[in-house]
C-alpha positions as CSV (number, residue, x, y, z in Angstrom):
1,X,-5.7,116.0,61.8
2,X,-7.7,117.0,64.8
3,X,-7.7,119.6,67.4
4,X,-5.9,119.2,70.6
5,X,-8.3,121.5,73.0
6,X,-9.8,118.4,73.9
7,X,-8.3,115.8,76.6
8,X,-10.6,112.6,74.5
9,X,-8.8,113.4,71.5
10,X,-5.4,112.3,72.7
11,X,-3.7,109.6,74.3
12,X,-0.7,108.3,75.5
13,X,1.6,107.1,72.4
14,X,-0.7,109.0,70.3
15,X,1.9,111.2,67.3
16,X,1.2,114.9,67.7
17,X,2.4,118.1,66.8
18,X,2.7,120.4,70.0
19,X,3.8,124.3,70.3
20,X,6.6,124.5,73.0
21,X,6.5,127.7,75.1
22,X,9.4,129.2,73.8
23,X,8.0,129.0,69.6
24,X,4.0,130.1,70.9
25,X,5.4,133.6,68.8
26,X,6.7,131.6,65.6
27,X,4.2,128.9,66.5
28,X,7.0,126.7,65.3
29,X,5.4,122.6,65.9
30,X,7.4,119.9,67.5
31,X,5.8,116.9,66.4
32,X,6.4,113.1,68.5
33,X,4.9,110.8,70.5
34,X,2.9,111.5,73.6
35,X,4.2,110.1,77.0
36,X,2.4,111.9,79.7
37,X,-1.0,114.3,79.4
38,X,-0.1,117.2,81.9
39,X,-3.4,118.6,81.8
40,X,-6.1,117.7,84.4
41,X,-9.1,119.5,83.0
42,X,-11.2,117.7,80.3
43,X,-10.4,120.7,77.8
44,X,-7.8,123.9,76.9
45,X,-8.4,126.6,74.8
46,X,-5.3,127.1,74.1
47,X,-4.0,122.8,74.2
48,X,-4.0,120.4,76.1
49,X,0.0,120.3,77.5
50,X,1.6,117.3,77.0
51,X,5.0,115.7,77.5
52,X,6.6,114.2,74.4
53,X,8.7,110.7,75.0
54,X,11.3,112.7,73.7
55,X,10.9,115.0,76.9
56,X,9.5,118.0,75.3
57,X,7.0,119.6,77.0
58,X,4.3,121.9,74.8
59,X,0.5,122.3,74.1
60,X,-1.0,119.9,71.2
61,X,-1.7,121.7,68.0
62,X,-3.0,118.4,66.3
63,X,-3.7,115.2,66.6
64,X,-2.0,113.1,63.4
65,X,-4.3,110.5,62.3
């Protein structure tokens, strides 16, 4: 698995395991399919935001391969 502070590592349909806002204390992952990248800038320190087909909306953790 990769990184996700990186906009090149992901892409849309890509599987992922994003941190939603409301689990950044547990760090509880959410992991699905990528439908839309939300962030403009080429890299995050803290993950690139993504939404989830599912409609979930979080910061990419890592990338599954």
């Amino acid at each position: 698995m990769s990184q996700g502070n990186h906009r090149t590592n992901i892409q849309v349909g890509a599987e992922v395991e994003v941190v939603q806002k409301i689990h950044q204390r547990t760090g509880e992952l959410t992991r699905g399919l990528v439908k839309r990248i939300l962030t403009k800038s080429a890299s995050h320190p803290h993950g690139i935001k993504v939404q989830l087909q599912s409609g979930v909306v979080g910061r990419v953790k890592n990338v599954c391969k």
